[in-house]
N, C-alpha and C positions, 0 to 999 in steps of 0.2 A: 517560653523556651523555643519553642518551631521558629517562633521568628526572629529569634537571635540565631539560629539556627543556620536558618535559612541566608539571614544576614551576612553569617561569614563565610560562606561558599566564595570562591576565587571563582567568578566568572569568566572564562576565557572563550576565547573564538571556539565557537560551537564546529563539530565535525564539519570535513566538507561534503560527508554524506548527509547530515541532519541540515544543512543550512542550503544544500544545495549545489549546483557545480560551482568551480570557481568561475574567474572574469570569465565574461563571452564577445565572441564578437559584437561591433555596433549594430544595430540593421540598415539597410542604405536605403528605408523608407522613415517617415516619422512614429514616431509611437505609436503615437491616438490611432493614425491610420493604418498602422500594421494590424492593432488591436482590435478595431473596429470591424476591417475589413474581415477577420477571421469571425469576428461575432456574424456578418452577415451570413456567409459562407456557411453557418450553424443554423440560422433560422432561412436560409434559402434551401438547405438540405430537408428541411425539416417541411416545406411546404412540397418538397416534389417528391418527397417520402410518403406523405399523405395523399398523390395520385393514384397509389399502386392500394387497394383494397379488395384486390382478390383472394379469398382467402387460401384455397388452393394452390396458387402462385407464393404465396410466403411461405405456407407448409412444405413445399416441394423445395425451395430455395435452403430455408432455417433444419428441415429434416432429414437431409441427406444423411446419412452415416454409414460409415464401414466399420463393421466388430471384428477383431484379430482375439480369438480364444489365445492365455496364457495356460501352459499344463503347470498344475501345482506343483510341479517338482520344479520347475525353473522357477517361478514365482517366488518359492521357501530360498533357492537359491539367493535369487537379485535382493529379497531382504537379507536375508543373511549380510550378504558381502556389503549394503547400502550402509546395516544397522554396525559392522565393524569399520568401514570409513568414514560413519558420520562419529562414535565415540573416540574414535582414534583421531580424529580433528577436534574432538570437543578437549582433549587428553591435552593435543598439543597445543589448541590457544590460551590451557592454561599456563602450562610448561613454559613457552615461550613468553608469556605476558611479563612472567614473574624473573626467567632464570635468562632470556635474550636479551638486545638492543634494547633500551630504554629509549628508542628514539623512535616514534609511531609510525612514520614516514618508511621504516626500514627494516618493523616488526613485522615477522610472519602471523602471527594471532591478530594484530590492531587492522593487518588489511583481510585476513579470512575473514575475518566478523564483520565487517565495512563494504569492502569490494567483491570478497564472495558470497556472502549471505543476502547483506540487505542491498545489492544490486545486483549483481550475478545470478542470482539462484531466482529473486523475483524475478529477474525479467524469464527466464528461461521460465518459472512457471506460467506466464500468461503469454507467450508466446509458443512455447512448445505444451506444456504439462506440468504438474505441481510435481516435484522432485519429492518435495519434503518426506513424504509418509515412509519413502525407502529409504533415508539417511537419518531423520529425526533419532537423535541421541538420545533423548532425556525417554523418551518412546519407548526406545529399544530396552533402554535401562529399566523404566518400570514395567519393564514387559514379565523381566523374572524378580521382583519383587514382588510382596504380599500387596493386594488392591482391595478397593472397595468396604472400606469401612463404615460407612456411611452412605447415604445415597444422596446423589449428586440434588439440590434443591431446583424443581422446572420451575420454577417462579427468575432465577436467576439469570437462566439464559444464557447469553452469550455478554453482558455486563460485566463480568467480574474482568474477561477480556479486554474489554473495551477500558476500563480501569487500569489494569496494571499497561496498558500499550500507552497510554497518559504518561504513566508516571514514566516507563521506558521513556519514552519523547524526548520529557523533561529533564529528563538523568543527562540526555545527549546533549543537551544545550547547555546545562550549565555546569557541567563538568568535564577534567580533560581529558576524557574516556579516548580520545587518537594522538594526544601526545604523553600519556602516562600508560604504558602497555601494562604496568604492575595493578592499577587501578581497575583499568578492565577486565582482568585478569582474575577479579576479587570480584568485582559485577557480575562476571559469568558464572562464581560458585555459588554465590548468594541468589542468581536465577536458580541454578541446578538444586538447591537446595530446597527453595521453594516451589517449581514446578514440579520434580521429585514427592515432596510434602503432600501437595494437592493430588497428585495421581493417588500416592498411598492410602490417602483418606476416599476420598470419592468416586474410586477404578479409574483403569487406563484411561477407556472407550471416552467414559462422559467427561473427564477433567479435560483430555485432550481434541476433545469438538469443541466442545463449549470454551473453557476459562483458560487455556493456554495460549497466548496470544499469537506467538509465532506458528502455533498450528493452524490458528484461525486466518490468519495473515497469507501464508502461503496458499490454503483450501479457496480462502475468496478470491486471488489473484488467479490461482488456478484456474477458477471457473471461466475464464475466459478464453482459456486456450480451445486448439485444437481437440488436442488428445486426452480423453475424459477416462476415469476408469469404470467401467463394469462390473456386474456380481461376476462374467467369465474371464474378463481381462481389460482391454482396450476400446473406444472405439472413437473413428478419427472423425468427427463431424466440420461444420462450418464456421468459421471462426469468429465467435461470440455467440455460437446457436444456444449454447448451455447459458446463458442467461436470461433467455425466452421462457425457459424452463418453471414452473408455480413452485420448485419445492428448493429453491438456489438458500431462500432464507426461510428462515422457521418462526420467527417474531420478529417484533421491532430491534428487539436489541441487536439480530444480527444486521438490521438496516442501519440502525448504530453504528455498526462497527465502518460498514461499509463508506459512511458518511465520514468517518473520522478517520480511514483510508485517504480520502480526498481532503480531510480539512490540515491533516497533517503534513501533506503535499504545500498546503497553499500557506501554513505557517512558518515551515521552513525555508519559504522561497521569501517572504514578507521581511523575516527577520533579517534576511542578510543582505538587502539593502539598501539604499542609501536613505530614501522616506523610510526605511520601516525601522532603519537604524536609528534615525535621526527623533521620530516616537520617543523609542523605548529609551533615549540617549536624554530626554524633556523629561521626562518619568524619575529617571535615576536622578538628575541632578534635583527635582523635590525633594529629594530623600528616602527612596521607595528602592531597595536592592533590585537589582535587576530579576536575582533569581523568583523574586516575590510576584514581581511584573509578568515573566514568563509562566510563573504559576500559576494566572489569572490569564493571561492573554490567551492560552492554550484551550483549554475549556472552555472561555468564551467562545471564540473562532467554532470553535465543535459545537457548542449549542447553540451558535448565531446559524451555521449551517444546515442541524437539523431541524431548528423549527424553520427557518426556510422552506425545505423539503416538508414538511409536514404542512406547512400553509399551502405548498404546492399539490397537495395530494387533498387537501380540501375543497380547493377551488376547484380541481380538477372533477370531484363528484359532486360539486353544485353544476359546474357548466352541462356533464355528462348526465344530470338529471336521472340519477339511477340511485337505487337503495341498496348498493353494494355500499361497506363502509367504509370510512378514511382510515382504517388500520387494515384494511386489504388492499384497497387500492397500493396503500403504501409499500405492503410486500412485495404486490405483484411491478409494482414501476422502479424498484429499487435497483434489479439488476445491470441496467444501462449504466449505474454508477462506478459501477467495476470498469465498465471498458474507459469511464472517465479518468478513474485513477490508471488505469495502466499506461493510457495514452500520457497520462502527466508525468508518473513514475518515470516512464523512459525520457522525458523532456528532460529530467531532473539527475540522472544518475544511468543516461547511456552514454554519455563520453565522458564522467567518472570512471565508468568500468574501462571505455576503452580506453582510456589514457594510464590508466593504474593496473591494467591486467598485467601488463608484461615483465611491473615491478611485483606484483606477485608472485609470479612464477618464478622471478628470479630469486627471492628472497628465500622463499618455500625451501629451495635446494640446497638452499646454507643458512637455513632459519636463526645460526646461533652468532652469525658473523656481521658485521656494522659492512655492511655493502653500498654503493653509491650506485642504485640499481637509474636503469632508462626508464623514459616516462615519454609519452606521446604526446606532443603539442598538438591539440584539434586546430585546424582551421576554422578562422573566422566564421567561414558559410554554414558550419557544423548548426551553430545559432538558428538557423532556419532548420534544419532537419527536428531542433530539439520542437520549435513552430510546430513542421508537421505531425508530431505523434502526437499534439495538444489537437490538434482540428482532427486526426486522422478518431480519433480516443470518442471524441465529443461526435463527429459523424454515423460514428455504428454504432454511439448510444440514443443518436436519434432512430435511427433506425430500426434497432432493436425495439425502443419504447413504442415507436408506431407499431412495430408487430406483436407487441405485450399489448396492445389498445385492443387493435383488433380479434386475438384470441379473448379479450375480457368483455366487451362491447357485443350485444348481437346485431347495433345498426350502427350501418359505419360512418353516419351524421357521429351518431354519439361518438365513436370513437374515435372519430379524428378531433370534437370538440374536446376530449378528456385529454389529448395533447398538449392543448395551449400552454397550461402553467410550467409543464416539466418543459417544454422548448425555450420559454422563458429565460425559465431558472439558468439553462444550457448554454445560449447567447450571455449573457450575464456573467456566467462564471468563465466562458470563453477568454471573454473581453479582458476580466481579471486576469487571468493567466497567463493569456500572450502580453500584459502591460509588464505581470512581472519577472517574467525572462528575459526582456527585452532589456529589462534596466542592468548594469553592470553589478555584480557582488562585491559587500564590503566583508570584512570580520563583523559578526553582529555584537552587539556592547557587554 
């Protein structure tokens, strides 16, 4: 039955947030060598990163911070007013899914959820601050609801996460979650319902660290901003300092999550084009539904990624010749992976926002009306800007990691050898990355 199921799902062109931007410019170098050249660019960074092994010198650099005390009366405030415009937008992406334009291009709900969530509000978290914890709806809602029925299972982690943000993924790809506003509309009660469920059962606190994905989503991307919160308020550190940090993840599973931040970067970007169309397009005509295909290819991608990462965190404490373990190293080198995804994120969905902001806002003002809102053509060379936030992403996670070495190493042989594999891994995925933005976007199959 699932796979009749699955069989007749109407495959259509995956979002152009899930797949990626649309066409891009050409680059006016060759591939291989746009590609390449940014791989060296990672492992050249990576070798003059490992000149600097003063320890005092990185601490004084990664430690800087300014703390801004908030007084609790303002704090109860900014939630308050956060926790009434994040329900009041969750109100009307239903309202409008159902009762607006049916044409997703011109729904106020299909581009909140699209343009200002999973790219707006991401980048602003790892660029500025994680937004979320002030607007989070479903939070706010189970805030005066009955919780904790149960206690949350620590064996579980942050997995149940990494689980439903799968199956989210998948939902996006093979359904027409941005041209059926009524459809999404019905996704978003059927989240509400079940994140709702899970708070009630297992308290606010611990459902929404652990097992709510868009909490955990926005808290990782967060981590790399500037502006961190405090037990007294704010405080504006160095930008990616908080990933130097030992307590960013709490087990593997949140280096899971973190890993499938990046692997669902790099499957989005695969699938919509022309090789990766052309695959899954050999696959279908076997006789294998696409949806079934994506359903495999997905979690592959994810587990080909992290045991990657995990052979790289082994090799890493054979080279480094220490009796610390491969489940610590792994904590401790995971956080560089965030500034990976964020530097990709923005390749991927910052001239989607720019291009589609302004039909938001226009749309937002008359959400109930079929409007032929403007829309921004990027220029060609944009294509390169998406380039640098892929090297720019991949450079401070070398960096970081060398300063993760050297807080964990007490000789700094050792810890510039415990380097090798994660730089590796880094050039490698470079390469990847800049080969697939380079290529132009199709519809994926």
């Amino acid at each position: 039955m699932a796979v009749a199921l699955l069989a007749s799902i109407d495959v259509v062109a995956a979002s152009n947030v899930s797949a990626g931007l649309g066409s891009r410019g050409d680059v006016s170098v060759p591939t291989w060598l746009y590609a390449i050249t940014g791989g060296g660019v990672i492992g050249a960074s990576g070798l003059m990163s490992m000149l600097v092994t003063d320890r005092e010198l990185l601490d004084s650099l990664h430690g800087k911070r300014v703390e801004f005390g908030v007084p609790n009366g303002l704090g109860a405030l900014v939630s308050l007013a956060g926790g009434v415009i994040g329900v009041l937008a969750l109100i009307g992406i239903v309202v409008v899914g159902f009762q607006g334009p049916q044409i997703g291009q011109v729904n106020a709900g299909v581009l909140l959820v699209f343009v200002g969530g999973r790219a707006g509000l991401t980048i602003v978290a790892y660029l500025v601050g994680n937004p979320w914890p002030a607007i989070d709806p479903w939070r706010h809602i189970a805030s005066v609801l009955p919780t904790g029925y149960r206690e949350y299972p620590e064996r579980f982690g942050t997995w149940p996460a990494v689980g439903v943000l799968l199956v989210l993924i998948w939902l996006e790809v093979v359904l027409p979650v941005t041209s059926e506003p009524a459809l999404l509309a019905s996704l978003v009660l059927g989240y509400t319902a079940f994140t709702l469920a899970g708070a009630v059962a297992f308290g606010e606190t611990d459902w929404f660290r652990h097992a709510d994905p868009i909490s955990v989503w926005y808290r990782y991307y967060g981590a790399v901003a500037p502006l961190q919160r405090t037990a007294d308020g704010v405080a504006l550190r160095p930008y990616g300092a908080r990933l130097r940090d030992g307590d960013v993840f709490e087990d593997r599973s949140g280096v899971g999550f973190a890993i499938l931040l990046v692997a669902e970067l790099t499957f989005s970007g695969v699938i919509a084009t022309e090789p990766g169309s052309d695959v899954v397009q050999s696959i279908v005509d076997a006789g294998i539904p696409s949806a079934i295909v994506y359903a495999l290819f997905l979690p592959g991608l994810f587990g080909l990624f992290f045991g990657a990462y995990l052979l790289a965190a082994r090799d890493s404490r054979e080279r480094a010749q220490t009796f610390l373990s491969t489940r610590y190293l792994g904590y401790r080198f995971a956080g560089p992976l965030l500034a990976i995804a964020a530097g990709y994120h923005f390749a991927h969905y910052g001239g989607f926002l720019l291009s589609l902001f302004p039909t938001l806002t226009t749309v937002a003002q008359a959400p109930f009306s079929t409007l032929n809102p403007s829309q921004i053509v990027l220029p060609s060379w944009f294509g390169h800007v998406e380039a640098l936030a892929i090297l720019v992403g991949h450079v401070l996670a070398v960096w970081l990691a060398h300063g993760t070495a050297i807080d964990t190493f007490p000789g700094r042989v050792q810890a510039i050898r415990s380097q090798y594999p994660f730089i590796l891994v880094m050039v490698a995925f470079t390469i990847a990355s800049l080969w697939i933005i380079s290529l132009p976007t199709i519809s994926p199959v």
